[in-house]
C-alpha positions as CSV (number, residue, x, y, z in Angstrom):
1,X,-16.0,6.0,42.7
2,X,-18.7,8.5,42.3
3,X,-20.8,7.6,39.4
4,X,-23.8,9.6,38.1
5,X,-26.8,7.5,36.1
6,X,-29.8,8.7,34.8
7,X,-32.0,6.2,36.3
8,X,-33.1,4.2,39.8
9,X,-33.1,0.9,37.5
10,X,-29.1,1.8,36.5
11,X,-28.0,2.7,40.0
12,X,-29.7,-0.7,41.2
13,X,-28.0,-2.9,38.7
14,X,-24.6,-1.1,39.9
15,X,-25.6,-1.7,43.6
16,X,-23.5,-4.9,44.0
17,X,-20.0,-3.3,42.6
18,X,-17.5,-2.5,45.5
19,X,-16.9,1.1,45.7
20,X,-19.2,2.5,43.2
21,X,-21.7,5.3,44.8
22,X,-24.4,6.4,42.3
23,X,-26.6,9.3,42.3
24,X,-29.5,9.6,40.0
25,X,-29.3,12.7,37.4
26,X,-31.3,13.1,34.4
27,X,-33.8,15.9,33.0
28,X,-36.6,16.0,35.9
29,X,-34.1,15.5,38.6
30,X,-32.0,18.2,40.3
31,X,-28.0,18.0,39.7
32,X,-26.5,16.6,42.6
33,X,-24.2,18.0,44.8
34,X,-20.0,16.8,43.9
35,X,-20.1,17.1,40.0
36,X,-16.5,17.8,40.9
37,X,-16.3,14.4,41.9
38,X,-18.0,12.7,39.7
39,X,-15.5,10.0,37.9
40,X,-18.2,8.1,35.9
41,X,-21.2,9.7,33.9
42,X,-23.7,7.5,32.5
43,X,-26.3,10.3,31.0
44,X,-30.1,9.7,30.3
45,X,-31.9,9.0,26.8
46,X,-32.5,13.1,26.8
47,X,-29.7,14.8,27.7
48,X,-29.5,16.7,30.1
49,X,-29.5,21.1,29.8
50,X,-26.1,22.2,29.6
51,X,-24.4,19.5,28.3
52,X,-20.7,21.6,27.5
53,X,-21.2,23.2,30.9
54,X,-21.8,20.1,32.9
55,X,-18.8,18.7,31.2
56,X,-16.5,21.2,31.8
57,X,-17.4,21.1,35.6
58,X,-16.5,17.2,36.0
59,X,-12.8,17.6,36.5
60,X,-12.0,14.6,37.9
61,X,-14.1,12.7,35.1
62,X,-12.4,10.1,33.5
63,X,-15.3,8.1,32.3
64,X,-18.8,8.8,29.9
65,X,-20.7,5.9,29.1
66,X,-24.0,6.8,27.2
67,X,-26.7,4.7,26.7
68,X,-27.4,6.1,23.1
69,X,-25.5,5.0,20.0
70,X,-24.9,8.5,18.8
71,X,-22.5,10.6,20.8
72,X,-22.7,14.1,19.7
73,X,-24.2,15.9,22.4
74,X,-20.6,14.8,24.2
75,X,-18.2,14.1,21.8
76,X,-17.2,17.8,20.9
77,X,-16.8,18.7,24.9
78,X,-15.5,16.1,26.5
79,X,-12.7,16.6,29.2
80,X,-8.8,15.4,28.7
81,X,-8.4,12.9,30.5
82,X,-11.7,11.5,30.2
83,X,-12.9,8.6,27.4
84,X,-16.0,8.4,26.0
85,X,-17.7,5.3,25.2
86,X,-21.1,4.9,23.4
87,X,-24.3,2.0,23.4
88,X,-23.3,0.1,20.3
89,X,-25.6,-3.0,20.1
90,X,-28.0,-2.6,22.9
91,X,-30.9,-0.6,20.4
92,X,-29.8,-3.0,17.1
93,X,-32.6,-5.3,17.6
94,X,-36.0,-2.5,18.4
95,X,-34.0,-0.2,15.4
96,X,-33.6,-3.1,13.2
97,X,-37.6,-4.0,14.2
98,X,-38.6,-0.8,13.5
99,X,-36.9,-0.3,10.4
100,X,-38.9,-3.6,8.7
101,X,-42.3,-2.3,10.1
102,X,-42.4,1.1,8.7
103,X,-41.1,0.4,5.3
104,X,-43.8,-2.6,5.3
105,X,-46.5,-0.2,7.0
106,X,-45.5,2.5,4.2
107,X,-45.1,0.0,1.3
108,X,-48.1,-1.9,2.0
109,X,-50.3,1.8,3.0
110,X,-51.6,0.7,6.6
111,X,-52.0,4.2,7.9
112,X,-54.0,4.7,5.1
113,X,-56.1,1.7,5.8
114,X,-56.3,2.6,9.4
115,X,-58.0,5.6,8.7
116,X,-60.0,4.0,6.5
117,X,-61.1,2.0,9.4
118,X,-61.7,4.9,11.1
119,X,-64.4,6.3,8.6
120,X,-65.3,2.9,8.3
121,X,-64.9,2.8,4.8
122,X,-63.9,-0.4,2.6
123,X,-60.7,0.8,0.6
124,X,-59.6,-2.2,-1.5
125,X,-57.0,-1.7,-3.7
126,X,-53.4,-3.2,-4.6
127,X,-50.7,-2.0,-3.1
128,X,-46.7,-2.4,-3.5
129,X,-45.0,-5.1,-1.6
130,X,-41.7,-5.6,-0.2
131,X,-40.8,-8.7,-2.3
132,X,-38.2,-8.3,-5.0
133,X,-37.0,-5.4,-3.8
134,X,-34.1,-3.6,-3.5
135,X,-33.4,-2.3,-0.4
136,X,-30.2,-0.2,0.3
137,X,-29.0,0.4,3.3
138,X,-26.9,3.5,4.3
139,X,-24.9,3.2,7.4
140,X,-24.1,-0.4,7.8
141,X,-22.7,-1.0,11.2
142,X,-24.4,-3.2,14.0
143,X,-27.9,-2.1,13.5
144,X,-27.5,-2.1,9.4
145,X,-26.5,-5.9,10.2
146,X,-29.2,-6.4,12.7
147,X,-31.8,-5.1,9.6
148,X,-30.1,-6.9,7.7
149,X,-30.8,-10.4,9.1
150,X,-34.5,-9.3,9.7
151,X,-34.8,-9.0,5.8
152,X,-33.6,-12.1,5.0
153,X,-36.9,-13.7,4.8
154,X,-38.3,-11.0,2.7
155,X,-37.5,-12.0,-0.9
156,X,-35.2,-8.5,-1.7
157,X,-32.0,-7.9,-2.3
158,X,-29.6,-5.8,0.3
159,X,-27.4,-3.3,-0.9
160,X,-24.7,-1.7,1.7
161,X,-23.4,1.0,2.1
162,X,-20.4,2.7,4.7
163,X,-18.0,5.7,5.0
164,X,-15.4,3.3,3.9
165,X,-16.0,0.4,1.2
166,X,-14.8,-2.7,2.3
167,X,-15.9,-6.3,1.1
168,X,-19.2,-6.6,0.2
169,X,-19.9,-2.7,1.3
170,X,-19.8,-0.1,-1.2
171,X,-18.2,3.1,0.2
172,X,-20.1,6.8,0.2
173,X,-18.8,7.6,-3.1
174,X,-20.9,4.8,-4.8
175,X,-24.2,6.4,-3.5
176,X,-25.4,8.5,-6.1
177,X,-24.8,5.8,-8.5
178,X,-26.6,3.4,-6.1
179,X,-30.0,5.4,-5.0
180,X,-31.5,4.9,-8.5
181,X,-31.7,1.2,-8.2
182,X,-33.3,0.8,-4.7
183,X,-36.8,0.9,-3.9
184,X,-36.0,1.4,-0.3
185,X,-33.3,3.8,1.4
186,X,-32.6,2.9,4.9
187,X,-30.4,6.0,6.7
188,X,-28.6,4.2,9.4
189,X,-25.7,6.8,9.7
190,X,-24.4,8.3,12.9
191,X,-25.1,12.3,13.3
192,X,-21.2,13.8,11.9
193,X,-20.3,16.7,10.4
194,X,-20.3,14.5,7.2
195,X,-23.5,13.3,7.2
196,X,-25.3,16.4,8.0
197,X,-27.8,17.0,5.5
198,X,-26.6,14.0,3.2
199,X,-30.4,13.6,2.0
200,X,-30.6,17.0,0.2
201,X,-32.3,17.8,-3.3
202,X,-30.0,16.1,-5.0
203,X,-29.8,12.9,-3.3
204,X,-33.8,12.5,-3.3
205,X,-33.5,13.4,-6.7
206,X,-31.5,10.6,-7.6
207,X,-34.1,7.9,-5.6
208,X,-36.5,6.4,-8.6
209,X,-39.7,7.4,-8.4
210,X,-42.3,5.9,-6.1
211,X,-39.0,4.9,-3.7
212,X,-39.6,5.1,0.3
213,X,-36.9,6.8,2.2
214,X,-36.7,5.5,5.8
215,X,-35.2,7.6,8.4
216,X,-33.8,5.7,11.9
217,X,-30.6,7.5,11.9
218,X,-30.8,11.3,13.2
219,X,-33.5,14.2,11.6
220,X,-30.4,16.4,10.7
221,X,-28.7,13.8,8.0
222,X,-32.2,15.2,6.2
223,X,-33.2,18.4,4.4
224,X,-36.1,18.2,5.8
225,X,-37.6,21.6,3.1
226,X,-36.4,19.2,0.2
227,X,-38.3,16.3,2.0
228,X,-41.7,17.7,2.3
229,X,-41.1,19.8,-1.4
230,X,-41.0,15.6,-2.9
231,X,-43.5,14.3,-0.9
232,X,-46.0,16.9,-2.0
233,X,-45.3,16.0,-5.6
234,X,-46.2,12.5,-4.7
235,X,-43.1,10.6,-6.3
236,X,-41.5,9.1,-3.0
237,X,-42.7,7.9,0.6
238,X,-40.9,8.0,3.7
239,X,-41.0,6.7,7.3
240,X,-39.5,8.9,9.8
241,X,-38.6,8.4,13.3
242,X,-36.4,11.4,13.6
243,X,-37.1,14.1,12.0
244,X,-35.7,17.8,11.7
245,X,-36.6,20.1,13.8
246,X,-37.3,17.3,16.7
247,X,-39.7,17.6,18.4
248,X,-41.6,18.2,15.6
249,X,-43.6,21.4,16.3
250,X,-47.4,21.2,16.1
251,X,-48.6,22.3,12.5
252,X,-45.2,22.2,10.5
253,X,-45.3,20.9,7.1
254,X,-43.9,17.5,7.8
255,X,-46.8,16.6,9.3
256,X,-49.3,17.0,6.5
257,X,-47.2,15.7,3.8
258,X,-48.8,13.0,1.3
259,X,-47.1,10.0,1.6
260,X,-45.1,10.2,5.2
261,X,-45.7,8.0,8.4
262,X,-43.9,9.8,11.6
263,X,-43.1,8.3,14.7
264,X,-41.8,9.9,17.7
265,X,-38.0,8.9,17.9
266,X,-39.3,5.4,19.7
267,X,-37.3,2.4,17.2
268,X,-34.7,1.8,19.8
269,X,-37.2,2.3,23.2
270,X,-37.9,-1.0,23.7
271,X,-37.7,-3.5,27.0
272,X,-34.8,-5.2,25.0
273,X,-33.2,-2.2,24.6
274,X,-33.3,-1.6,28.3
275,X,-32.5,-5.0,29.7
276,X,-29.4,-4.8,26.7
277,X,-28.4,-1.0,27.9
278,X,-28.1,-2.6,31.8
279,X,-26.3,-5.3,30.9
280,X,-23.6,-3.1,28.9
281,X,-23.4,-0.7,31.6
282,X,-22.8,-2.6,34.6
283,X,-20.1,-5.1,32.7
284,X,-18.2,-1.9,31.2
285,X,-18.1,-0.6,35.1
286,X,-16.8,-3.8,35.7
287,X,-13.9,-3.3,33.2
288,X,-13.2,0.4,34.2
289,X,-12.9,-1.0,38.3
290,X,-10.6,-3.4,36.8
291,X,-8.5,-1.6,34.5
292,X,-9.5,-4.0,31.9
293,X,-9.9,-2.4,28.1
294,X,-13.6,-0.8,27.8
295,X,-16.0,-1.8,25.0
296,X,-17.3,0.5,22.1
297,X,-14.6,3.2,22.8
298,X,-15.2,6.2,20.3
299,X,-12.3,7.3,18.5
300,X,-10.8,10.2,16.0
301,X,-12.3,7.9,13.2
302,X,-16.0,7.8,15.1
């Protein structure tokens, strides 16, 4: 079974499976030879250039496993024949960590303390806190859960959000009615025609004022012109690790807005996210040799 993975690590962990024959393929490796072989594709972090192209050349492909929760890169090219199946749950817990540092970091204004440090200057002053507040988030699948059980011993109150309401869950329908009671906004949601550019104008003009916007979901569920136009007028904070463009070019706007704290698309790069991502790949290659049912399946209703 030839398999392609984006990684040394990956192929090793795969070494003991009877028939399986890996070749490593990512962004700084040539493409191997046989892509009209290739049965199984497990595709790096980055993906690779091409993506449609090296798709449509895998006609004997029957599997793609990524190692990312989002799937969009593949989703709209993938082969008949072939089922695609994303990460769900191995980047809940560095997301979910993530997610409660930078609203704390923004709330409680340690970048601006940092570079106090770095003047050495003594800046005391009160700051807001993350006690008794509300904190909503939107997009509550596994990692919503995950950040969800990190907040518990925080002292606010959790407000969730999903495409579809269900118990305890308000649905996408309720949010503009919603975003004027949270002091936090947490944007969990996968990257879907739906969700493109969500977190317009209007939506950050319904967030009460001095509000922080979080962003661990994907730069494009953000207009990021009607970002940077609130942050200049000072009446909401953000955390971003994705932003829109990404990378984010050297002297855009973003970067100099009052009031934002950027990180380079790292919540979900974490050991545990590795060790997690090996695990899940090596026991869904186990299923697929066995013709057993494969985990985290993405459907029509993905």
């Amino acid at each position: 079974m030839k398999t392609w993975v984006p990684s040394a690590s990956v192929a090793e962990v795969l070494s003991d499976l009877p028939g399986v024959e890996c070749a490593v393929y990512n962004s700084s490796t040539p493409m191997p030879e046989g892509i009209e072989e290739v049965e199984v594709w497990v595709p790096p972090l980055m993906p690779v250039p091409d993506v449609p192209g090296t798709l449509a050349k895998m006609t004997s492909l029957r599997l793609v496993q990524t190692v990312t929760a989002g799937v969009e890169p593949y989703r709209p090219h993938m082969p008949a024949g072939a089922v695609l199946c994303n990460a769900r749950g191995v980047h809940d817990a560095g997301t979910a960590e993530w997610a409660v540092g930078a609203m704390i970091a923004v709330l409680r204004e340690f970048p601006g303390f940092a570079d106090a440090q770095r003047r050495g200057e003594w800046t005391y002053h009160h700051t807001a806190v993350l006690a008794d507040s509300t904190v909503l988030i939107v997009g509550h699948g596994s990692i919503g859960a995950a950040l969800e059980r990190r907040l518990e011993g925080f002292e606010v109150e959790v407000v969730r959000v999903a495409r579809t309401a269900r118990e305890g869950v308000h649905g996408l329908a309720e949010l503009p009615a919603l975003l004027p009671q949270a002091d936090v906004v947490v944007l969990l949601v996968p990257s879907t025609p739906e969700t493109a550019g969500m977190v317009d104008a209007a939506f950050l003009g319904r967030m009460r004022d001095g509000a922080v916007l979080v962003n661990a979901a994907r730069g494009s569920v953000v207009d990021t012109d009607a970002l940077v136009a609130e942050l200049r007028t000072g009446r909401l904070r953000a955390a971003l690790d994705v932003t829109a463009p990404e990378p984010l070019p050297e002297g855009h706007p973003l970067w100099s807005a009052p009031g934002v704290f950027i990180t380079p698309h790292v919540a979900g790069s974490t050991p545990a996210s590795e060790r997690r991502t090996l695990r899940l790949i090596k026991a869904q290659l186990s299923r697929y040799r066995a013709g057993e049912d494969l985990d985290n399946v993405i459907t029509a209703s993905y």
